[in-house]
C-alpha positions, 0 to 999 in steps of 0.5 A: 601164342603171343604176336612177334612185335619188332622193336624197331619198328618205326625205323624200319618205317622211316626206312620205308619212307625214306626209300620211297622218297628217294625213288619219287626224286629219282624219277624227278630227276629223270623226267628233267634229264628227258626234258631236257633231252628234248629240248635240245633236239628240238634247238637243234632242229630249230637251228638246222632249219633257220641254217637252210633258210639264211642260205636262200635269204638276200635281205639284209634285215632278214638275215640279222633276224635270222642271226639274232635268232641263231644266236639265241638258239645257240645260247638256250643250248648252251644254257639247257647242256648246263642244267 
């Protein structure tokens, strides 16, 4: 008996590839939303510990540092929450 030989078969090959391709983007993309994810917790924490420690500073250059720094923190979150 002959052996059955699908006609299409380089589309369904293409198929195949192309269904993998797009799970490898997939997983792309949920790796940078996790990422991501995690640098925003991490800001966040970055920015409650520099708000406990401008509360017990009295410097004056201390505590612009520590705005300027807040300032950025605030400015990469932004920036992470539009990615």
């Amino acid at each position: 008996m002959k052996k059955f030989v699908f006609s299409l078969q380089k589309v369904l090959d293409l198929r195949e590839f192309q269904e993998k391709e797009a799970e490898t983007e997939l997983a792309k993309a949920i790796a940078e939303t996790d990422r991501i994810k995690l640098a925003l917790i991490e800001n966040g924490q970055k920015q409650a510990y520099t708000n406990k420690t401008r509360n017990d500073t009295f410097l004056i250059d201390q505590m612009k540092a520590i705005e300027s720094y807040v300032n950025r923190l605030k400015k990469e979150g932004e920036e992470l929450q539009l990615n």
